[in-house]
Backbone as CSV, one residue per row, in Angstrom:
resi,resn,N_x,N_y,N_z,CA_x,CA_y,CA_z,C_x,C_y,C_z
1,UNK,-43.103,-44.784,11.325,-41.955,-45.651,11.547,-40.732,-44.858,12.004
2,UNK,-40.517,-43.318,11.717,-39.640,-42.635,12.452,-39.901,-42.628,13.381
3,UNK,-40.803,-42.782,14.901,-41.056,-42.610,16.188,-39.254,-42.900,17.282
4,UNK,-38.576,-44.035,16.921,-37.550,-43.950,17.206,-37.024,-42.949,17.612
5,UNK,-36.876,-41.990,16.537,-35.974,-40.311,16.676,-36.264,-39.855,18.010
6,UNK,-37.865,-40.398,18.479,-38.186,-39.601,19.735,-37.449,-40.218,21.543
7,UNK,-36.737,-41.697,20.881,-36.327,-42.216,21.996,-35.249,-41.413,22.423
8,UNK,-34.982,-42.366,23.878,-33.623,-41.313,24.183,-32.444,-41.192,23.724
9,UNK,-32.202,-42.633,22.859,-30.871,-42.838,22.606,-30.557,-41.627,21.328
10,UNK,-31.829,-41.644,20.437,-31.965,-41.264,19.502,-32.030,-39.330,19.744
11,UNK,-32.319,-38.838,20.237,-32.564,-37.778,21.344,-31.109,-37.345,21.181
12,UNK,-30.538,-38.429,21.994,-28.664,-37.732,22.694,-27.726,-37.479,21.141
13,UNK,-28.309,-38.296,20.388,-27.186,-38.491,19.575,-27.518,-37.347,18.601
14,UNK,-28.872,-37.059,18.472,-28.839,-35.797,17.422,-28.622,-34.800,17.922
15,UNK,-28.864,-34.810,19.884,-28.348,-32.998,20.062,-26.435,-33.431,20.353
16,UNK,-25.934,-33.999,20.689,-24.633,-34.420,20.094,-24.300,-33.764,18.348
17,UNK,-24.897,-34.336,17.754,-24.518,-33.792,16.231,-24.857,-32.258,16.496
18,UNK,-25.722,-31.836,16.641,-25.843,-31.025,16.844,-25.028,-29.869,17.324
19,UNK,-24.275,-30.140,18.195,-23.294,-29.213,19.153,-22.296,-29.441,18.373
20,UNK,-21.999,-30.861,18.063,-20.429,-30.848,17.029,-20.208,-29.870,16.021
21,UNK,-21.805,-29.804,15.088,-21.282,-29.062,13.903,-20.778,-27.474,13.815
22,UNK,-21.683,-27.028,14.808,-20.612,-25.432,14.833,-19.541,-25.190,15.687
23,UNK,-19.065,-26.725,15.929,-17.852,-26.591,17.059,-16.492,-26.674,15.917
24,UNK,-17.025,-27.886,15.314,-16.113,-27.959,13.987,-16.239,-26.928,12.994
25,UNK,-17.154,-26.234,12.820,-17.078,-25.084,11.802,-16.259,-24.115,12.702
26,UNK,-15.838,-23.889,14.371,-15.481,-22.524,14.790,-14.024,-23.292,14.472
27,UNK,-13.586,-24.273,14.794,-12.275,-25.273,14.771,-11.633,-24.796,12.979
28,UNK,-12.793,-25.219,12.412,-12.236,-24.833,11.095,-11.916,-23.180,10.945
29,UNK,-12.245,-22.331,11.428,-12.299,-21.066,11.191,-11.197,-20.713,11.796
30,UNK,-10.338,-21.183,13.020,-9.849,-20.847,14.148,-8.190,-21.699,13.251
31,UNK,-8.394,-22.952,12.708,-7.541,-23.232,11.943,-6.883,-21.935,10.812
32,UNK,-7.786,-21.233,9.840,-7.678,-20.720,9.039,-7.182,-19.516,9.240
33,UNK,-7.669,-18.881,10.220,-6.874,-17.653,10.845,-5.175,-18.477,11.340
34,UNK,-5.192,-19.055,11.680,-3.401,-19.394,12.241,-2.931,-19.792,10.639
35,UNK,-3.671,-20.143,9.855,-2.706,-20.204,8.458,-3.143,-18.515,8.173
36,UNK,-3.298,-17.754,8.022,-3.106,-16.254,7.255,-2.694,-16.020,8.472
37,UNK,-2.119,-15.675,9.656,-1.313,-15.390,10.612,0.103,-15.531,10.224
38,UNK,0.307,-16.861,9.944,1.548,-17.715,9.068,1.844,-17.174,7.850
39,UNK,1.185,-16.609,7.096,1.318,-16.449,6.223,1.894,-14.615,5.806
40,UNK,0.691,-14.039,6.995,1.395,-12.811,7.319,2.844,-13.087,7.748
41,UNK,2.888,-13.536,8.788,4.172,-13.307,9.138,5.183,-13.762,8.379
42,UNK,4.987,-14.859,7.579,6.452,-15.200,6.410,6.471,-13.668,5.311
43,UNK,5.254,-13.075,5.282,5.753,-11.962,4.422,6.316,-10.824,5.160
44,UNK,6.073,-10.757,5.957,6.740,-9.932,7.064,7.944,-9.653,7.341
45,UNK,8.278,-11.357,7.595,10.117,-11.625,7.681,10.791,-11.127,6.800
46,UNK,10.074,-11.931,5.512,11.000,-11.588,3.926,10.888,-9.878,3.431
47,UNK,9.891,-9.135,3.976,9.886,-8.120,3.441,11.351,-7.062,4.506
48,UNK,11.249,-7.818,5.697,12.140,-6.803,6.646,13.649,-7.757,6.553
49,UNK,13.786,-8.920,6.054,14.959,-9.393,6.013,15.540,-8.937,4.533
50,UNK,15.087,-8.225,3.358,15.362,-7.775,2.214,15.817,-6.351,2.472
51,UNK,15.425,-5.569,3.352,15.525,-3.937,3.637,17.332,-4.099,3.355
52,UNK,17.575,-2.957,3.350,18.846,-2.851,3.569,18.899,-2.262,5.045
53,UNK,20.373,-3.050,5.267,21.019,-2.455,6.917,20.911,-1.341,7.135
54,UNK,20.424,-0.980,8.328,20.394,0.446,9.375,21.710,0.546,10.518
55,UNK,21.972,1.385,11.021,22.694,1.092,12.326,21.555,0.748,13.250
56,UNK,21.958,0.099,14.073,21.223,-0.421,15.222,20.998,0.722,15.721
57,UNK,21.627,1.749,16.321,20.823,2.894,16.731,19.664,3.371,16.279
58,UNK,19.594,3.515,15.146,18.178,3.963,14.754,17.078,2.988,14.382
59,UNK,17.391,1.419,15.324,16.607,0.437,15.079,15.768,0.102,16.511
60,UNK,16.297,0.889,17.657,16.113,0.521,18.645,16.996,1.887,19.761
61,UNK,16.113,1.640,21.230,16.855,2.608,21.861,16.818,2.205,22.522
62,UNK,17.667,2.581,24.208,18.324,1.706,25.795,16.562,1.792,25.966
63,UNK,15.718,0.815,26.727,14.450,0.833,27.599,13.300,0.183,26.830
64,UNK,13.641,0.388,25.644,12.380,1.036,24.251,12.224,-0.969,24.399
65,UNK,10.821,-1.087,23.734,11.030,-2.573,22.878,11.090,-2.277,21.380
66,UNK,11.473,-2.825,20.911,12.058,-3.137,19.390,10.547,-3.314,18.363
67,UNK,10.058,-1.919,18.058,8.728,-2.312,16.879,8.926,-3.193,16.168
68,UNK,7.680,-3.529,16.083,7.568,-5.287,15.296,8.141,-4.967,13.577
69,UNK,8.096,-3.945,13.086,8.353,-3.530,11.834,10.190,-3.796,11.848
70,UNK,10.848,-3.999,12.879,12.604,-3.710,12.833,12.694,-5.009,13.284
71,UNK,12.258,-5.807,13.698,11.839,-7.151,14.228,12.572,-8.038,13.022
72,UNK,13.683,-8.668,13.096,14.586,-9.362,11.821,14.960,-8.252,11.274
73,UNK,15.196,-7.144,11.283,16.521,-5.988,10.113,17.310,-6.308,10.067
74,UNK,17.967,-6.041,9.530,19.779,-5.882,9.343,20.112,-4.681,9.868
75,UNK,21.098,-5.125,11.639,21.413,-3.892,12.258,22.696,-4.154,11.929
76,UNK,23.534,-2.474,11.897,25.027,-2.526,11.764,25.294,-2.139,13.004
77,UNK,26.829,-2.345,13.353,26.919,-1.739,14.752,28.386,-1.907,14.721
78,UNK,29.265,-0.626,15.218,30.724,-0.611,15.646,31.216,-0.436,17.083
79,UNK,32.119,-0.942,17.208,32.395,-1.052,19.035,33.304,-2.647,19.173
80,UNK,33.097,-2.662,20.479,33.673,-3.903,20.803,33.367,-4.855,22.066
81,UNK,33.694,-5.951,22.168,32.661,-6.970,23.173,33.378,-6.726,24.372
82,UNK,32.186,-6.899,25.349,32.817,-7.174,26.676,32.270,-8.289,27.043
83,UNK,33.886,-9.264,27.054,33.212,-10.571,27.381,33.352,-10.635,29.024
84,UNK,33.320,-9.598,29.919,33.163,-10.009,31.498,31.641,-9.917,31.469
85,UNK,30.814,-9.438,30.666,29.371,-9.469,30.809,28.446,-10.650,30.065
86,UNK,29.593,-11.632,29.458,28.813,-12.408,28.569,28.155,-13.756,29.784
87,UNK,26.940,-14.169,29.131,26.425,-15.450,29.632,25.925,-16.129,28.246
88,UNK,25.573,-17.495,29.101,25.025,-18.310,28.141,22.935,-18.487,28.039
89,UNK,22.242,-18.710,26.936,21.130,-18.836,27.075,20.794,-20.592,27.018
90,UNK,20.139,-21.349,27.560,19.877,-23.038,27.948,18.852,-22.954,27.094
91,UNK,19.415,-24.113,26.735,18.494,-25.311,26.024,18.121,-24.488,24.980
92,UNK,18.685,-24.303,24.202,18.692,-23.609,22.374,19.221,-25.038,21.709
93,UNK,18.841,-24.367,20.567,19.182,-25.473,19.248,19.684,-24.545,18.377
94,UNK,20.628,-25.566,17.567,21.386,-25.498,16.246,20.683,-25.346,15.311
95,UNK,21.067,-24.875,13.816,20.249,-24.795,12.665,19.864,-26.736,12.344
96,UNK,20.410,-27.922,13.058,20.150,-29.077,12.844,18.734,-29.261,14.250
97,UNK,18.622,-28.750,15.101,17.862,-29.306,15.942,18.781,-29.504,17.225
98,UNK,19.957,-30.215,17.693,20.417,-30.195,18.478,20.961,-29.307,19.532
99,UNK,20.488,-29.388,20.693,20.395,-28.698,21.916,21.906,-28.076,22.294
100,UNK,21.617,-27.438,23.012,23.049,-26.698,23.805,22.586,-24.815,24.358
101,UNK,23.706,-24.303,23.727,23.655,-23.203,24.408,23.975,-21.813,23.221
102,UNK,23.036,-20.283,23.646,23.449,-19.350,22.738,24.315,-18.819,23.546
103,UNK,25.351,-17.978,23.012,26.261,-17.043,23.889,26.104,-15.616,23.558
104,UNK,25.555,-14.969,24.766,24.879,-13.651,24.709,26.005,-13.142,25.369
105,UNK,26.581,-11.858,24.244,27.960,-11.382,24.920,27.450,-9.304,24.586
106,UNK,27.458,-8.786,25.630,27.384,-7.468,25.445,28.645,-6.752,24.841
107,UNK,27.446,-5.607,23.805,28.457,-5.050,22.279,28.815,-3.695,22.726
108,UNK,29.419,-3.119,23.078,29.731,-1.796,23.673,29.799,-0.778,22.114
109,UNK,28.855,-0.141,21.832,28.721,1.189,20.842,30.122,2.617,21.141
110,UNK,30.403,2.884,20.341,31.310,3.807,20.574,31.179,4.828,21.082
111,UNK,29.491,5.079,21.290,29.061,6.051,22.231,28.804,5.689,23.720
112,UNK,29.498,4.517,23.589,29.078,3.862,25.321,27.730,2.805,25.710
113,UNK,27.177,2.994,24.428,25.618,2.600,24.708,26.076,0.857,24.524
114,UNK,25.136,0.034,24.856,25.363,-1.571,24.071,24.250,-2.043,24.332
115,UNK,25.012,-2.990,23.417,23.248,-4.094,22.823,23.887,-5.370,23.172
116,UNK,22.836,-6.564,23.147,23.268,-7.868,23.409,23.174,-8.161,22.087
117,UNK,24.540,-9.509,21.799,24.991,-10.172,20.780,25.008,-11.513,20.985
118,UNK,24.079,-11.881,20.188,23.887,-13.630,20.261,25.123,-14.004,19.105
119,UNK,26.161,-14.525,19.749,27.090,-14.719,18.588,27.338,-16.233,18.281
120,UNK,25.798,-16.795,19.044,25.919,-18.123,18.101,25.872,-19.418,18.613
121,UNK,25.598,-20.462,18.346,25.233,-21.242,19.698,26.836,-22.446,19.911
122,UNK,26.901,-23.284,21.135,27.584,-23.818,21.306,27.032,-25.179,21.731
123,UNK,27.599,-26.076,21.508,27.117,-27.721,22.303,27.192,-27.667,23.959
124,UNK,26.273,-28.854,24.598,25.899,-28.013,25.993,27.407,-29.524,26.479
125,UNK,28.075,-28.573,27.833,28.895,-29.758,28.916,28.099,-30.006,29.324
126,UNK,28.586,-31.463,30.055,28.327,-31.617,31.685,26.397,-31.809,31.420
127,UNK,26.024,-31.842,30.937,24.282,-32.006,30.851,23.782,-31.015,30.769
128,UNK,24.741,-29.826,30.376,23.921,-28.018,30.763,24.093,-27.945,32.199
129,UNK,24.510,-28.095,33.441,24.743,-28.349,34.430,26.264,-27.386,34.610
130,UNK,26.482,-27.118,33.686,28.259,-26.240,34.097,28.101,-25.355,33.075
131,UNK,29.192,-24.138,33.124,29.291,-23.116,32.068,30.020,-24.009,30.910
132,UNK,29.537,-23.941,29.583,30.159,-24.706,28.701,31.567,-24.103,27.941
133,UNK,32.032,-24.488,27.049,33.318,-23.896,26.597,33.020,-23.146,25.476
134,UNK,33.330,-21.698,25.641,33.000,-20.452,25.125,34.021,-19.929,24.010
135,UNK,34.737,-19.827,23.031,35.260,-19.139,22.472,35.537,-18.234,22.774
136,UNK,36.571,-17.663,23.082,37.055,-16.191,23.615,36.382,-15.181,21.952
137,UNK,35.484,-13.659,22.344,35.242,-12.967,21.032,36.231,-12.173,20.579
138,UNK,36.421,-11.873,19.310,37.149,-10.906,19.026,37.772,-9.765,20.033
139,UNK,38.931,-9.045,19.933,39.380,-8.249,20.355,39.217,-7.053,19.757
140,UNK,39.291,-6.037,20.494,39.561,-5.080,19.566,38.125,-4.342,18.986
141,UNK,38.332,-3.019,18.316,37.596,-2.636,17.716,36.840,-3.391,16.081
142,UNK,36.222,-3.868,15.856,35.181,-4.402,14.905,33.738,-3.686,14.643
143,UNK,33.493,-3.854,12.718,31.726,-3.705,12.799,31.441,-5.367,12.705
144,UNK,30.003,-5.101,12.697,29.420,-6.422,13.064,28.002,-6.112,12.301
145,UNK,27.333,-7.031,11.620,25.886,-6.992,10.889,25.372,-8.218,12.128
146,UNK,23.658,-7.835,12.146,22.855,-8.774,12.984,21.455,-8.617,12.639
147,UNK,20.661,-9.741,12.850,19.410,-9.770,12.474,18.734,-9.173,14.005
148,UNK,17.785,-7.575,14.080,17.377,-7.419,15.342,16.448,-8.310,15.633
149,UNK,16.675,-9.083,16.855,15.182,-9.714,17.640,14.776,-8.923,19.087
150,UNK,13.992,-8.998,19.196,13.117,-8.365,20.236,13.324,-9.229,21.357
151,UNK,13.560,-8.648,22.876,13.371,-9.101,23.890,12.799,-10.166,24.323
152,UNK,13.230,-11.154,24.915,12.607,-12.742,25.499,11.890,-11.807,26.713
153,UNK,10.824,-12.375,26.900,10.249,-11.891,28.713,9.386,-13.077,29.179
154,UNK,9.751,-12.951,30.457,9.152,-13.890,31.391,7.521,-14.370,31.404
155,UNK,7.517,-15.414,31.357,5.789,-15.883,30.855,5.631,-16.164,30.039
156,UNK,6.511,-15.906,28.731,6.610,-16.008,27.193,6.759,-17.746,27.111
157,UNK,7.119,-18.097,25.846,7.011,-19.835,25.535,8.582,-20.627,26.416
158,UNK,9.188,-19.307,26.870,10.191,-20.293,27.378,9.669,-19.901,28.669
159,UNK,10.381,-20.970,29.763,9.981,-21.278,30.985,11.391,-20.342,31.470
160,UNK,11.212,-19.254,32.717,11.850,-18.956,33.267,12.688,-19.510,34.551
161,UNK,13.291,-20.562,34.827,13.738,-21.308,35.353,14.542,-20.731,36.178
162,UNK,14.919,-21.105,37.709,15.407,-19.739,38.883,16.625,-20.910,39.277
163,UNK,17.627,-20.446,40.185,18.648,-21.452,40.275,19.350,-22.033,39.673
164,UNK,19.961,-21.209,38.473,20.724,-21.829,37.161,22.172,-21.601,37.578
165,UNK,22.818,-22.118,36.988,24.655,-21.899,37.285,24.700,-20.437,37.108
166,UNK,25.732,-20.176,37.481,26.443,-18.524,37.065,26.709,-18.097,35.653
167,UNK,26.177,-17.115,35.128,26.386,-16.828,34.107,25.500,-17.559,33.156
168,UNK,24.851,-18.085,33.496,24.031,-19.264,32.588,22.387,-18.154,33.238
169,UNK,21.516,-18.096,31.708,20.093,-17.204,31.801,19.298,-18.456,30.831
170,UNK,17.833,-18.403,31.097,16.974,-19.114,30.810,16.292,-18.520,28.861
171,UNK,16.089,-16.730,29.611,15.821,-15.484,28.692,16.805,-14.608,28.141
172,UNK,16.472,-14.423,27.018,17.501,-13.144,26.516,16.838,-12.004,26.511
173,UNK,16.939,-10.957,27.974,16.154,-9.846,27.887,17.336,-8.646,28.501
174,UNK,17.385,-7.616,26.851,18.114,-6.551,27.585,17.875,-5.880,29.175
175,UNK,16.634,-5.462,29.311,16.605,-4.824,30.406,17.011,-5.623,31.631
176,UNK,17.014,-6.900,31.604,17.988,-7.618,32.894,19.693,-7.552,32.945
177,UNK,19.616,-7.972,31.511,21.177,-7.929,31.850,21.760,-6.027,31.525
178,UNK,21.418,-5.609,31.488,21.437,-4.097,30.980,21.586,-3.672,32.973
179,UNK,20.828,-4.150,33.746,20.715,-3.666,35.354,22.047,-4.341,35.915
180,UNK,22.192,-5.363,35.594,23.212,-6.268,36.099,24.550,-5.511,35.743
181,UNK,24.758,-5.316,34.429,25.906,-4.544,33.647,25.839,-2.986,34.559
182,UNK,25.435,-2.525,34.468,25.398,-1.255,35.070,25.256,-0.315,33.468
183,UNK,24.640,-0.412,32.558,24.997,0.329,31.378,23.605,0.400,30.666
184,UNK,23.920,1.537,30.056,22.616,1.795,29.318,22.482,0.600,27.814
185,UNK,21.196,-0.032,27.790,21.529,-1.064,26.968,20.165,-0.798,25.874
186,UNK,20.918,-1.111,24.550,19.506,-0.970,23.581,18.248,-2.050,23.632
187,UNK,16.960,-1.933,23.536,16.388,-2.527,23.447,16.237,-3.928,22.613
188,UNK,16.025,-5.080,23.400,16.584,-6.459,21.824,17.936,-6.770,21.754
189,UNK,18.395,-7.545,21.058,19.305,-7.927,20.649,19.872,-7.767,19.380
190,UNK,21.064,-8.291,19.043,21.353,-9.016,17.846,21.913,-10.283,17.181
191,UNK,21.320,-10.942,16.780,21.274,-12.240,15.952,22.731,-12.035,15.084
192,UNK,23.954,-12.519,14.850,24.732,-12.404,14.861,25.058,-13.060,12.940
193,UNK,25.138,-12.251,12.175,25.676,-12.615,10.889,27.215,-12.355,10.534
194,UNK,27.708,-11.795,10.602,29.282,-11.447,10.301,29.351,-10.710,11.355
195,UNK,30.779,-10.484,11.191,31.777,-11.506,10.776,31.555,-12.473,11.929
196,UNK,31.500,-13.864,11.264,31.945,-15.640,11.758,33.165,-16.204,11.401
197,UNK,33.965,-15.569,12.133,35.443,-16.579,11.740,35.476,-18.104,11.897
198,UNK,36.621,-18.853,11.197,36.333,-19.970,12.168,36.828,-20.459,13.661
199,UNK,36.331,-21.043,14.454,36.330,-21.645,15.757,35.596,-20.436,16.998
200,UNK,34.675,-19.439,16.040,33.806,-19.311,17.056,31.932,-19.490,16.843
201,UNK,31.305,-19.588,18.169,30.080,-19.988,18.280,29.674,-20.000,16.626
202,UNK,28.540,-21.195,16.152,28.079,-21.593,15.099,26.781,-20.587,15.060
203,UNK,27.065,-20.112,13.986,25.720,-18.675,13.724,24.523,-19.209,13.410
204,UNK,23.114,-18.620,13.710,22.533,-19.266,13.516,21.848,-18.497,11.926
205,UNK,20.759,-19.366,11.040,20.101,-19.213,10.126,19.129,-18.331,10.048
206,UNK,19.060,-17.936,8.621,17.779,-17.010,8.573,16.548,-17.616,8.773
207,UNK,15.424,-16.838,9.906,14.407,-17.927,9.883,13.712,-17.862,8.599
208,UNK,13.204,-19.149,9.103,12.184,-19.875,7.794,11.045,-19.197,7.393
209,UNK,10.944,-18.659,6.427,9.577,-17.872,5.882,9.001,-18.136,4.485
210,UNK,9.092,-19.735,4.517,8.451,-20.224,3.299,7.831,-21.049,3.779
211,UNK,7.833,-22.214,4.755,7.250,-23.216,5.562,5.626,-22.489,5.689
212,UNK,4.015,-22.631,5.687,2.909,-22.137,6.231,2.463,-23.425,6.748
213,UNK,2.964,-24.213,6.968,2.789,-25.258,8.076,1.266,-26.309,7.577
214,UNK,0.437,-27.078,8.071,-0.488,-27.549,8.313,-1.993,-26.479,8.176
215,UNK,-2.200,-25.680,8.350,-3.520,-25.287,9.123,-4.553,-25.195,8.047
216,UNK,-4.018,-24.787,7.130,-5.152,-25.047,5.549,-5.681,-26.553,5.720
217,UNK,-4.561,-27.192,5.950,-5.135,-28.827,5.446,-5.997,-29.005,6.754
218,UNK,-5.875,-28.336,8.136,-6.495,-28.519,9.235,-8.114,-28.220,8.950
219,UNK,-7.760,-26.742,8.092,-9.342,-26.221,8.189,-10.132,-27.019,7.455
220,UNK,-9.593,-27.454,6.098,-10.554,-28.400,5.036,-10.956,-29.934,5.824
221,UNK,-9.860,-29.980,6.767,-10.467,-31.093,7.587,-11.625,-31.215,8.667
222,UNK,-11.429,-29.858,9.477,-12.794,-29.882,10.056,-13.481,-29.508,9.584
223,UNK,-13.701,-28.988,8.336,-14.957,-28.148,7.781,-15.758,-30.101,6.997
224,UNK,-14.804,-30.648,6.379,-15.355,-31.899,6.296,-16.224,-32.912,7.420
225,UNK,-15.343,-32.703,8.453,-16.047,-33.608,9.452,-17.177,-32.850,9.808
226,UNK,-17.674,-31.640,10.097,-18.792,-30.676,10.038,-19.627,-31.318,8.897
227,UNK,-19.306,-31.222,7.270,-20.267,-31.769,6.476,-20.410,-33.287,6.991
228,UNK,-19.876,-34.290,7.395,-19.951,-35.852,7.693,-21.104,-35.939,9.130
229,UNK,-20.920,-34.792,9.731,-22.071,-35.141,10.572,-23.668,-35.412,10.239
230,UNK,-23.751,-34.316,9.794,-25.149,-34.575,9.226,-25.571,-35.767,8.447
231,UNK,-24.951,-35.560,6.899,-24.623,-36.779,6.522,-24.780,-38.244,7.192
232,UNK,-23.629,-38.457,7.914,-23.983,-39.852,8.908,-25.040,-39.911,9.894
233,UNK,-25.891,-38.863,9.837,-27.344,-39.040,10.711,-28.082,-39.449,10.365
234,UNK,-28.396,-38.908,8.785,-29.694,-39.275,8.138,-29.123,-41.068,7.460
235,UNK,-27.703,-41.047,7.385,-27.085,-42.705,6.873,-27.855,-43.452,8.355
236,UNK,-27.666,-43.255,9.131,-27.957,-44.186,10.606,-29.105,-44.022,10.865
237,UNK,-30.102,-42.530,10.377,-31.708,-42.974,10.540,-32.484,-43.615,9.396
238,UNK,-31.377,-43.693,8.142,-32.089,-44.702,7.135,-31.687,-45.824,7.092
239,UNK,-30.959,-46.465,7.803,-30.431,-47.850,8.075,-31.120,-48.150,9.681
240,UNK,-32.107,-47.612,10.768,-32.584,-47.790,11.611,-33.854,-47.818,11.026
241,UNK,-34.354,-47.191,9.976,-35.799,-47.124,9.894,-35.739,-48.153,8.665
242,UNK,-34.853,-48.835,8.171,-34.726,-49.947,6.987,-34.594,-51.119,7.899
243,UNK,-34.285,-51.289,9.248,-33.920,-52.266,9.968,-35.447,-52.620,10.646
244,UNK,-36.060,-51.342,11.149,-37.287,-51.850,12.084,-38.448,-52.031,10.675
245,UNK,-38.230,-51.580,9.844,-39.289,-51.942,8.955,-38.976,-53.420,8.312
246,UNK,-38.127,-54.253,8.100,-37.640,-55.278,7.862,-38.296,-56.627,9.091
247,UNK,-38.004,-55.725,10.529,-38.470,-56.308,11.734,-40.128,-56.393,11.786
248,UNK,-40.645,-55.737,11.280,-41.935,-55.493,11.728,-42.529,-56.588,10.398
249,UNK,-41.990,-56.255,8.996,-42.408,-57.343,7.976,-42.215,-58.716,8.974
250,UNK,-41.275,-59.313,9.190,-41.255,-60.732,9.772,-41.900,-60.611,10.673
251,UNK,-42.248,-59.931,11.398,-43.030,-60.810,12.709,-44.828,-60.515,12.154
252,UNK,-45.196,-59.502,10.956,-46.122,-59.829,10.115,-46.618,-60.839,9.805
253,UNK,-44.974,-61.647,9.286,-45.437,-62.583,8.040,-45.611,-63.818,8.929
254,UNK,-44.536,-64.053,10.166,-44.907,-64.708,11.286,-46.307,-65.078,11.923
255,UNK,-47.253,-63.747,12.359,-48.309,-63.947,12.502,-49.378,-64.363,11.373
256,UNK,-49.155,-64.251,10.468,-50.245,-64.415,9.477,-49.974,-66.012,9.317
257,UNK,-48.922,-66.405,9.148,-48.590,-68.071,9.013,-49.610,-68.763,9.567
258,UNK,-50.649,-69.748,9.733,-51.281,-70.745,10.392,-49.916,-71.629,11.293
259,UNK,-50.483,-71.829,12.423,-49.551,-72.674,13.081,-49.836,-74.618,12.749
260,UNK,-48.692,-75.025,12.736,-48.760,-76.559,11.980,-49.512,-77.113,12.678
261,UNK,-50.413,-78.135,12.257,-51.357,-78.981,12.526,-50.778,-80.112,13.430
262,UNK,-51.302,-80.777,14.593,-50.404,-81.418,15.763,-50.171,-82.371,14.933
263,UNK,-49.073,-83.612,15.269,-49.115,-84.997,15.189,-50.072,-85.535,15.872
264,UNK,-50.663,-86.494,15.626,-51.492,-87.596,16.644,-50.191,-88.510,17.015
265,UNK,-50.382,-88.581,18.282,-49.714,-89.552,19.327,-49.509,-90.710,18.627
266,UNK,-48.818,-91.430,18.914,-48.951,-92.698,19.071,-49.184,-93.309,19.873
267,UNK,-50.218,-94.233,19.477,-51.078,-95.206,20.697,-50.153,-96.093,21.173
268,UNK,-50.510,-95.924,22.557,-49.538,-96.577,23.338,-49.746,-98.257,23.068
269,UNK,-48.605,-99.437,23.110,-48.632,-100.764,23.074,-48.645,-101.193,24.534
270,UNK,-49.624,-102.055,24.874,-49.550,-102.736,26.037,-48.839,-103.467,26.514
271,UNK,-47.726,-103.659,26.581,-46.812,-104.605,27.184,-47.659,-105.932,27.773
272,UNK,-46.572,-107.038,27.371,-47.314,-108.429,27.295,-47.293,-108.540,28.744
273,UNK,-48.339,-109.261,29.170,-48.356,-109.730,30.861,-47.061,-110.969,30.960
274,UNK,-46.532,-110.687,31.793,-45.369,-111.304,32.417,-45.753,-112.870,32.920
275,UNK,-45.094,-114.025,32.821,-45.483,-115.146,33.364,-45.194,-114.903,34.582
276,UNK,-46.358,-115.509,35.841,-45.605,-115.518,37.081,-45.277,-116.941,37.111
């Protein structure tokens, strides 16, 4: 009564199950690595956002990229801004979500050297379509604390977009604006913590390194639908082989029945002859 299994329909659907289940077991596996990825990296943050401050010099050098280990430090740094080199970075968000602009203003080191200073984002004019309204930075000699981030580069998750207003960049990458400036520039940036007076650019937050997102609950989910396959095969070949065996009883019990015995006709009445 299993012969079914051998049809075609029956055929497609088990090499179907078939292919699903180690697709969903690699799905589940592939989930589980991006949660311990996540998970590395929130310890990562918290372990390099706890260090105590370095000078940025010895966090980074003009050319170098910024090792992933200095990646969020606490850089110190003395000098002062040159805002003829500052631009804006598009389409950033606030610690709320809302869009606008960072203002990347180069930090001149007292040895001449500088780094870029994200000192914080601003609401976008005009649709992002014009240079927005900038806070003039401090004057003068100042130190400054910053969280180091590493170089934006082209290809990365933001889209490098060509034909932007003046002064307006898509990326925050020293080695561009470092050619443009004419100056030797440290590798990375800095994320801008103090000093924030008030009425300039809104600083942004420490990132989030408690959030591990979804991917646990992802993996226990495909590793389930992996166990449900099988499962619902043998449910649908014991409800197909409970169905044709049910079918085959009735048309059994059908044939074995004697068929009913005819009526006899009724004899026809002669209709009376008509007077002519």
């Amino acid at each position: 009564m299993y012969r079914f299994l051998l049809t075609r329909q029956w055929v497609i659907l088990t090499l179907v199950g078939l292919v699903l289940i180690p697709v969903m077991i690699e799905l589940g596996f592939w989930q589980l690595h991006r949660h311990e990825q996540r998970v590395a990296r929130n310890n990562r943050i918290e372990r390099t956002l706890t260090r105590p401050p370095a000078p940025v010099t010895e966090l980074t050098a003009p050319g170098r990229e910024v090792p992933d280990d200095n990646v969020w430090r606490r850089g110190t740094a003395r000098g002062r801004y040159d805002a003829k080199g500052e631009v804006v970075a598009r389409l950033r968000t606030d610690n709320s979500g809302k869009s606008g602009y960072m203002v990347i203003t180069p930090f001149v080191l007292e040895d001449g050297k500088a780094i870029l200073v994200n000192r914080g984002w601003v609401p976008a004019d005009a649709g992002q379509r014009e240079f927005p309204k900038v806070p003039a930075p401090p004057s003068g000699t100042i130190d400054l604390v910053g969280r180091l981030r590493a170089d934006e580069d082209p290809g990365s998750y933001i889209r490098d977009t060509k034909g932007l207003p003046p002064r307006t960049i898509m990326i925050i990458n020293s080695r561009r604006q470092g050619e443009q400036l004419h100056r030797p520039m440290l590798g990375g940036y800095l994320e801008l913590i103090s000093p924030a007076p008030d009425g300039q650019p809104q600083t942004i937050d420490d990132p989030d390194h408690s959030s591990i997102g979804n991917h646990m609950a992802y993996t226990v989910q495909w590793w389930l639908f992996a166990a449900f396959v099988p499962v619902g095969w043998v449910i649908l070949v014991r409800r197909e082989h409970r169905d044709q065996v049910a079918a085959a009883a009735k048309k059994a019990a059908g044939a074995a029945d004697p068929d009913p015995e005819p009526q006899p006709k009724a004899a026809a009445t002669a209709a009376p002859p008509t007077s002519g």
